[in-house]
KOLVOVEX-446480 format. One record per residue (C-alpha): residue number from 1; x, y, z negated; residue in one letter; chain. Coordinates in nm, 4 decimals. Example, Ala and Ser with C-alpha at 12.3 -4.5 7.8 and 13.67 -1.06 7.14 Angstrom:
! residues 2
k=1, px=1.2300, py=-0.4500, pz=-0.7800, r=A, c=A $
k=2, px=1.3670, py=-0.1060, pz=-0.7140, r=S, c=A $
! end
This chain:
! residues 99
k=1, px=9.0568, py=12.9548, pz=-15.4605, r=X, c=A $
k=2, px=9.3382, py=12.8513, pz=-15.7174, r=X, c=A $
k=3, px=9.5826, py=12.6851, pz=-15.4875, r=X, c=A $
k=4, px=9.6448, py=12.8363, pz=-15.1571, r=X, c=A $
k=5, px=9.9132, py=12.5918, pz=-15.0361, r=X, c=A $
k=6, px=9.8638, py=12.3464, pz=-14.8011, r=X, c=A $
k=7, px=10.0423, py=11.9959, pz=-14.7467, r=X, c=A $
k=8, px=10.0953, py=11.8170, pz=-14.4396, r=X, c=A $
k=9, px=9.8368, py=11.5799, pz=-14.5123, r=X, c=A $
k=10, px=9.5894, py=11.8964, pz=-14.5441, r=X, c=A $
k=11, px=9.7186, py=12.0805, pz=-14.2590, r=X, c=A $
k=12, px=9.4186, py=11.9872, pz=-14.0288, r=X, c=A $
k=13, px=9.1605, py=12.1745, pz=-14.2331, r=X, c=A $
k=14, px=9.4350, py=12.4841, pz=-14.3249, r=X, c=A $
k=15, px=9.2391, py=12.7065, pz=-14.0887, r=X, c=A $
k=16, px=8.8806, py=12.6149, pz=-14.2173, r=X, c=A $
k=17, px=9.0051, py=12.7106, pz=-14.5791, r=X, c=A $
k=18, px=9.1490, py=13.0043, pz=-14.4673, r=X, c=A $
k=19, px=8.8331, py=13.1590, pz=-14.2904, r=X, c=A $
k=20, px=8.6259, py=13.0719, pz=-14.5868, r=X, c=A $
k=21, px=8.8649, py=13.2357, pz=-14.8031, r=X, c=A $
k=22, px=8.9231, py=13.5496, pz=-14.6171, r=X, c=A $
k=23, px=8.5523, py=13.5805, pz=-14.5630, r=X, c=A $
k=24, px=8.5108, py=13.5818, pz=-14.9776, r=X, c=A $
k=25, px=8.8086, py=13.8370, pz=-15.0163, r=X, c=A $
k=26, px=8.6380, py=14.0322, pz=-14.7938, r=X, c=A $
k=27, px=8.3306, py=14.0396, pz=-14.9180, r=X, c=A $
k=28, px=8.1114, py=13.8384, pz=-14.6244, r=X, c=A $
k=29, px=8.0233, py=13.5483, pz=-14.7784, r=X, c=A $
k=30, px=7.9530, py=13.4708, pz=-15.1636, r=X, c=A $
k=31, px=7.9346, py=13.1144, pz=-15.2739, r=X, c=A $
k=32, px=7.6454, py=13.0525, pz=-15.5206, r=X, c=A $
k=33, px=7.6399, py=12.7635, pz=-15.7660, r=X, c=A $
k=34, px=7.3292, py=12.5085, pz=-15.6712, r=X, c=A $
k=35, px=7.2364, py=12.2675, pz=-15.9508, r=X, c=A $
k=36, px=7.2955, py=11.8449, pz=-15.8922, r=X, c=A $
k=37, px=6.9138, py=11.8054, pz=-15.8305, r=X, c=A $
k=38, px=6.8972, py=12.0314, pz=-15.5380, r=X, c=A $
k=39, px=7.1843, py=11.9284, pz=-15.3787, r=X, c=A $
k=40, px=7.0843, py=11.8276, pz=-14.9895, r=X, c=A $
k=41, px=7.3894, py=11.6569, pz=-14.9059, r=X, c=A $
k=42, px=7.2416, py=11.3573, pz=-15.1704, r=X, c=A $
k=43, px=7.0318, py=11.2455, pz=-14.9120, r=X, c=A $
k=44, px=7.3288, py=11.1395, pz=-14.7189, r=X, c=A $
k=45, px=7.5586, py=11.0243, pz=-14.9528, r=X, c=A $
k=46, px=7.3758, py=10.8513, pz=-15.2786, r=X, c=A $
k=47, px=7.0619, py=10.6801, pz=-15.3496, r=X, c=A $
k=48, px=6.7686, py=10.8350, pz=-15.4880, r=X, c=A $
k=49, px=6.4736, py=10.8268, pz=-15.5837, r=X, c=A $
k=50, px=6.1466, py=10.8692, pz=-15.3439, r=X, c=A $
k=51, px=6.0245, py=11.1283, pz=-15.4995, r=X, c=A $
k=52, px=6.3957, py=11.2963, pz=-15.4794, r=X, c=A $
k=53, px=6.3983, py=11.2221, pz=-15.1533, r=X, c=A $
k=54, px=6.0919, py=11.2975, pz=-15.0352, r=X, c=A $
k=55, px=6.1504, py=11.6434, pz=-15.1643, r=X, c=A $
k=56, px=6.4857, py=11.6557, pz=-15.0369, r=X, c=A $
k=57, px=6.3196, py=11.5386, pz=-14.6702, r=X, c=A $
k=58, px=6.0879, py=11.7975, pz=-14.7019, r=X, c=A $
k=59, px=6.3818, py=12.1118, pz=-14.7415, r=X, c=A $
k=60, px=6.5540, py=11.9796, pz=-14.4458, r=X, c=A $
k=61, px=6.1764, py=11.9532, pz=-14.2308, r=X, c=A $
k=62, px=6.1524, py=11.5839, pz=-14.1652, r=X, c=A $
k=63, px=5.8119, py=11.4371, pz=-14.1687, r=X, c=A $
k=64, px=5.6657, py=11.2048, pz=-14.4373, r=X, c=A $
k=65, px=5.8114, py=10.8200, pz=-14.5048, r=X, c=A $
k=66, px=5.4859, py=10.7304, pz=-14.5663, r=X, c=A $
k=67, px=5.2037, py=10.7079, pz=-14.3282, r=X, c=A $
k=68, px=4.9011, py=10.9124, pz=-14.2970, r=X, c=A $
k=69, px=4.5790, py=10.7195, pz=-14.2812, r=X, c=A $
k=70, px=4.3931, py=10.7444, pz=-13.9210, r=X, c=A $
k=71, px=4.0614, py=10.7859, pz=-13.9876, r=X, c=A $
k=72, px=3.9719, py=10.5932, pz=-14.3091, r=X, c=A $
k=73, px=4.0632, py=10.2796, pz=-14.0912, r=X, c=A $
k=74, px=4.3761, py=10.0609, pz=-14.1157, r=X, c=A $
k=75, px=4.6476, py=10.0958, pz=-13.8480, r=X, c=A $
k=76, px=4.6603, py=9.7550, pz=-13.6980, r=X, c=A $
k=77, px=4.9330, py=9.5673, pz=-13.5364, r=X, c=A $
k=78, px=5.2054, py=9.7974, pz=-13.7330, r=X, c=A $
k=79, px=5.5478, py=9.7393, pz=-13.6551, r=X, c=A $
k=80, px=5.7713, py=9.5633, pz=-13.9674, r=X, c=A $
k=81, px=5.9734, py=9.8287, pz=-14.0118, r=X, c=A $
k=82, px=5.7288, py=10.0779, pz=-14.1129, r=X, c=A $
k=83, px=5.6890, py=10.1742, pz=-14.4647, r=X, c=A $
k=84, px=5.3474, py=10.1115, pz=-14.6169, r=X, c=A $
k=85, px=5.2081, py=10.2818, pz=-14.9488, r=X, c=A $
k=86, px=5.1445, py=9.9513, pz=-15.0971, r=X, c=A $
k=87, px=5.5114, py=9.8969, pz=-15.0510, r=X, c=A $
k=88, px=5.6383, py=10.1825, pz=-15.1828, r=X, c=A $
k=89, px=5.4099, py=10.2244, pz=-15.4651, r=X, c=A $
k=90, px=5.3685, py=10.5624, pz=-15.4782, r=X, c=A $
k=91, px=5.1211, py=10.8315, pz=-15.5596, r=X, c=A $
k=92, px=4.9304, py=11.0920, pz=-15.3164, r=X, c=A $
k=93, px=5.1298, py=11.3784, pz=-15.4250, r=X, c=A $
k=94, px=5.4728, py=11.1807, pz=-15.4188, r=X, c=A $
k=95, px=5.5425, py=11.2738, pz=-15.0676, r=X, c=A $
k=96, px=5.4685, py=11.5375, pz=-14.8532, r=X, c=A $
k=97, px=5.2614, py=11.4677, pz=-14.5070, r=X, c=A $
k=98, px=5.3300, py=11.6958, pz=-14.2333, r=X, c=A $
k=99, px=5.0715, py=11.6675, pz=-13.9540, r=X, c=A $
! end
């Protein structure tokens, strides 16, 4: 933590930085580097790719983008705003199905 003073327009998150950096003084908490590919926060904030995202879906526990097949049969009636393989274009193993 290289610069420990605060300005008026950073006053509101002077307690925040102050917790975090007591809690590394003392020894409680001990930030780690994580590499630009693994980076969760992506998901939110940038596009990606599916298979990016689809990995990154899977670390936080949300279920596929991509439908799993009922039976051998097509789904009929679907809704527009579901996303189908053939629109997607993407492999088995691209994305992860959780049943």
């Amino acid at each position: 933590m290289a610069n420990p003073v605060f300005h008026e327009r950073t006053k509101h998150i002077e307690l925040d930085c102050h917790i975090v950096r007591d809690a590394y003084k003392e020894g409680f908490i001990s930030p780690s580097h994580v590499r630009s590919a693994l980076q969760r926060a992506d998901l939110f904030t940038k596009v990606l790719s599916l298979k990016l995202l689809c990995s990154l879906l899977s670390k936080l526990g949300l279920v596929s983008l991509v439908p799993s097949p009922t039976c051998g049969g097509a789904i009929e009636n679907q809704s527009s705003t579901i996303v189908t393989e053939e629109k997607l274009k993407v492999e088995d193993d691209d994305c992860f199905d959780v049943g």
